[in-house]
N, C-alpha and C positions, 0 to 999 in steps of 0.2 A: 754696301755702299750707301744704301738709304737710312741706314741708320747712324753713319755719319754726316750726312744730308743735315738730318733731325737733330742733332746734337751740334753743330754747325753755327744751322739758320736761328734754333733756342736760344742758342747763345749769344748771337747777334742783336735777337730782334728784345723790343722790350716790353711789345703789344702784338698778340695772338690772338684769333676769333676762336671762339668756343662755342660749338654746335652744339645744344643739349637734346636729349633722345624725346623731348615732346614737339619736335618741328617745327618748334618756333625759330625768327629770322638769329643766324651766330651773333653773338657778343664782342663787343672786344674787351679784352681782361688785361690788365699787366701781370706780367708774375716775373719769377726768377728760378732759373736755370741752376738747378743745383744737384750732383750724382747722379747725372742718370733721369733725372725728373724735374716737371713742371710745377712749382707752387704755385700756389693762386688766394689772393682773400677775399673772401665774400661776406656781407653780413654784416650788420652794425652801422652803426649813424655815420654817414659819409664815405660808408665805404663802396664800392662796385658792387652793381645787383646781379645775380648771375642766379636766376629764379632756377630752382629745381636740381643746380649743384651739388649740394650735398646730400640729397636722397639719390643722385643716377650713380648709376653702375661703371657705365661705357660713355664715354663723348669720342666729339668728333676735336680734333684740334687745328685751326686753319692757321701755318705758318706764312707770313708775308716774304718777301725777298726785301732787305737791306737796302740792295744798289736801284732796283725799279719800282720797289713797295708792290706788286704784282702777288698774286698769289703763288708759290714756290711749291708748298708740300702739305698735304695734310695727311695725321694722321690718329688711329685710336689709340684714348689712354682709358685705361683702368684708373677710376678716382678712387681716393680712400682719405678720410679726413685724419690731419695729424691736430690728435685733443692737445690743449692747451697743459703747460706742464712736464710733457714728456722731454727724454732729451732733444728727439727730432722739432718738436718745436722750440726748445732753448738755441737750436743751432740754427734753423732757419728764420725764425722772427725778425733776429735784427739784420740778415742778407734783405728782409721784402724791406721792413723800412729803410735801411739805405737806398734801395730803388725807388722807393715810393717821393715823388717829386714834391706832391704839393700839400704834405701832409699837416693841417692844423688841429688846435685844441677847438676840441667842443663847448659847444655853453657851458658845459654842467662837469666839464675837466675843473680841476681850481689845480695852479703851476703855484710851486714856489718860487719864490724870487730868485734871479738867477740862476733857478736849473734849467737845462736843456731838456725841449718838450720830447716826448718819447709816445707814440701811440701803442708800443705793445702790450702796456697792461692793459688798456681799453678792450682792446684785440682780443686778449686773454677770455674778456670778461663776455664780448658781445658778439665776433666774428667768426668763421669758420675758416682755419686751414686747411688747404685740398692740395695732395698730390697728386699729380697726371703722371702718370707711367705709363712710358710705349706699353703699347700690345704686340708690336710688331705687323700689326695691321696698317698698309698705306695706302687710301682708297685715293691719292692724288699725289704722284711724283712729277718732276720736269718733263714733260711731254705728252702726257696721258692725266688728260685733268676731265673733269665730268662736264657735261654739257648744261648748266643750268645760269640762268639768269644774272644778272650785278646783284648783289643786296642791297634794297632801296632803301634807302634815308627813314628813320621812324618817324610817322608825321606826329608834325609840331603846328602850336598857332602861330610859327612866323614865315610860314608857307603861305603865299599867296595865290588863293583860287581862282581870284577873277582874271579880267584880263587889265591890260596897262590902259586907263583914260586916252580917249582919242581929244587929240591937238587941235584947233582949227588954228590956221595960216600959221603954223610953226614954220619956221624955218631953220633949215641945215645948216650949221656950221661947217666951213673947211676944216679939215684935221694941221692940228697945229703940227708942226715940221720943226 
């Protein structure tokens, strides 16, 4: 049952967190659901940084829920990178960019005139492909989830530390109706 679960919620969702084994806070990745397995690209000018991806062994994979965006399932995949060239990556390259939404030309791309931009040979040249395959390890199904904290926002400089300037003789407005 849980590994239709996982094959399911993969297929729905379009954005997973990826827990990598140096304990740093999970990521969120997009990838695409394809046999059985999770691709993922990492690497390269503009793409998603997902430090330590391609050297780990083992990750964690945190699926969302669809209908409440809640966390649903997580579980272990075994990574393995698919090198650029192979069939596996002639068959899954153009599945990520048809998903990939907001995908532009780099500076240093030069497009010919009216052809349709394409990031795969870039990819080819500068990213890594990663398959996640279950391990059949589920350290969080529907009911039984771990006890640990929200994952906190990465601070940024448009956080504000201080507190909000105090008012003198401000006055309340009624709420408009």
């Amino acid at each position: 049952m849980t590994e239709a679960l996982v094959d399911e919620a993969m297929k729905k969702s379009g954005l997973v967190w990826i827990a990598l084994p140096d304990g740093s806070r999970p990521r969120p990745a997009w990838h695409v659901w394809h046999g059985g397995a999770a691709y993922v690209l990492t690497g390269g000018a503009g793409e998603q940084p997902l430090p330590g991806l391609p050297e780990a062994d083992r990750i964690t994979v945190i699926v969302r829920s669809k209908d409440k965006g809640g966390r649903l399932v997580s579980w272990r995949a075994a990574v393995e990178e698919v090198p650029a060239g192979t069939e596996g990556w002639d068959e899954v390259a153009p599945l990520l960019f048809k998903e990939r939404l907001n995908a532009r030309p780099q500076p240093d791309e030069a497009l010919e005139e009216g052809a349709a931009y394409t990031p795969v040979p870039r990819w080819a040249r500068e990213a890594y492909l990663m398959r996640l395959t279950p391990t059949g390890l589920y350290p969080e199904v529907p009911g039984e989830y771990e006890p640990y904290a929200a994952v906190r926002p990465v601070p940024n400089p448009a956080v504000n530390p201080v507190r909000k300037p105090f008012m003198w003789g401000g006055k309340r407005r009624k709420a408009d109706l």
